[in-house]
N, C-alpha and C positions, 0 to 999 in steps of 0.2 A: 184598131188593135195594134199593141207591139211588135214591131220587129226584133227577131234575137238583138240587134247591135241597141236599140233604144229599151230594153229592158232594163231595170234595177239590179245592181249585183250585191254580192254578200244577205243580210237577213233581210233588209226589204224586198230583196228579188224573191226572195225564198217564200216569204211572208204575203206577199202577190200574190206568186203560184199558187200557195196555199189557199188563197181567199179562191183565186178563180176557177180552183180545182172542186175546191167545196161544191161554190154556186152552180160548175157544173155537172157535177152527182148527183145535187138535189134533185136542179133539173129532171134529168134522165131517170131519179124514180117517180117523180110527177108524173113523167109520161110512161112510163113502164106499167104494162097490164098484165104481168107475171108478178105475182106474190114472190115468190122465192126470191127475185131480181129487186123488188121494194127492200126487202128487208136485207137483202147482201149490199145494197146500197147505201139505205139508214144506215149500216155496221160501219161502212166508208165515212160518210160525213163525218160520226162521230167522231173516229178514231182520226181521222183530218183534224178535227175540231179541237182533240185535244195535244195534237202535233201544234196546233198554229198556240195555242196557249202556250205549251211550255216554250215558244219562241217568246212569249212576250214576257215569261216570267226570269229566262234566262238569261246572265249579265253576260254581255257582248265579247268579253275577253276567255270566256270559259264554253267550251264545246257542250253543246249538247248530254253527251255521251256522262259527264259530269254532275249534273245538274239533280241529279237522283241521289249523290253520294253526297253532296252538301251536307253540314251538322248546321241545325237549323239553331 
């Protein structure tokens, strides 16, 4: 595993975390035997899942925060 100083900085750091954050949510609703706790987790991945997309649809010189106001 990475150390903070060998991490990736800017969006592939970002884009990392995101993937490792995911896999580890799934995780924990794999193993979670609370209903309630499955599905407040599914709600995580997803909403991770569509955090990690608009990083990949987003052009690299424009924030985030942007990227919804775009004229298509």
């Amino acid at each position: 595993m990475a150390t903070k100083s060998q991490q990736p900085k800017g969006p592939d750091g970002a884009f990392s975390s995101l993937n490792g954050a995911i896999v580890a949510i799934d995780l924990a609703k794999e193993n979670s035997r609370v209903t309630q706790a499955k599905a407040a987790f599914g709600s995580v991945v997803i909403l991770l899942a569509i955090i990690r997309v608009s990083f990949l649809l987003a052009p690299t010189d424009q924030p985030l925060t942007d990227v919804a106001y775009r004229k298509q």
